[in-house]
C-alpha positions in Angstrom: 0.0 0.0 0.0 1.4 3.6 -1.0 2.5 5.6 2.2 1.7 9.1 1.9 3.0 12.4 3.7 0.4 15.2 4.7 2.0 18.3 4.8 0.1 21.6 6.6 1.0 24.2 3.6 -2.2 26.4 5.3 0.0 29.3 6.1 1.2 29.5 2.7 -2.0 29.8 0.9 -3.1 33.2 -0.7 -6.8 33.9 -1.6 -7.2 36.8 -4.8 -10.7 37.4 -5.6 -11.8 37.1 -9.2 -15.2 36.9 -10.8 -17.3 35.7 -7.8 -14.8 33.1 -6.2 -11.5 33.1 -4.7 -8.3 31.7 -6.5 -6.1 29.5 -4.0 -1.8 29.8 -4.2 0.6 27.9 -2.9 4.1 29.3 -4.1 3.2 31.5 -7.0 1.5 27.8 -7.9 -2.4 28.1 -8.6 -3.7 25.0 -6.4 -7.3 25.6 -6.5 -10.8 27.5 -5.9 -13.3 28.2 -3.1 -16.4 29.3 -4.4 -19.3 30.9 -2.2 -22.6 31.4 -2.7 -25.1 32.6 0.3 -24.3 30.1 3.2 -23.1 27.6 1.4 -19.3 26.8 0.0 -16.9 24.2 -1.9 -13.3 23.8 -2.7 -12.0 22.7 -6.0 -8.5 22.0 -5.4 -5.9 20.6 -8.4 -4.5 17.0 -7.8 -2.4 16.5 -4.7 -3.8 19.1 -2.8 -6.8 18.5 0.0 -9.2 20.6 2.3 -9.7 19.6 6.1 -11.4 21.2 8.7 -10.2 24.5 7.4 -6.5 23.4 6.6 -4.8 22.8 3.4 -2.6 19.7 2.9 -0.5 19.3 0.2 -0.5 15.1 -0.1 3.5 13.5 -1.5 3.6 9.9 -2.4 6.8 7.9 -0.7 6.6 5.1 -2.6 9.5 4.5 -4.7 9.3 2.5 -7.4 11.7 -0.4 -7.8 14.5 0.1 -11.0 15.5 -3.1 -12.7 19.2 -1.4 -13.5 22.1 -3.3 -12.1 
């Protein structure tokens, strides 16, 4: 089973507004969107990247694959 690291990158995020939802960066990197609309909310966050309980995690594989070279 692949082991994977969660890192907390939450202090690194920026939010910039733009047409009616907020734009998520990690590193100059765009990561993903939160959109809003009256109460309600979602995150659409690229590959990798995950939402919990108001953190963002940025998810790296450890697995390493095996090489055949001798």
């Amino acid at each position: 089973m692949p082991k994977t690291l969660k890192i907390d990158i939450t202090d690194k995020v920026i939010g910039k507004f733009k047409d009616g939802h907020i734009e998520l960066y990690s590193s100059k990197y765009l990561i993903g969107k939160f959109f809003f609309r009256d109460m309600e909310h979602s995150f659409q966050l690229a590959e990798g990247y995950v939402e919990e309980d108001g953190r963002f995690y940025l998810l790296v594989n450890l697995q390493h694959e095996q090489s055949n070279v001798r």
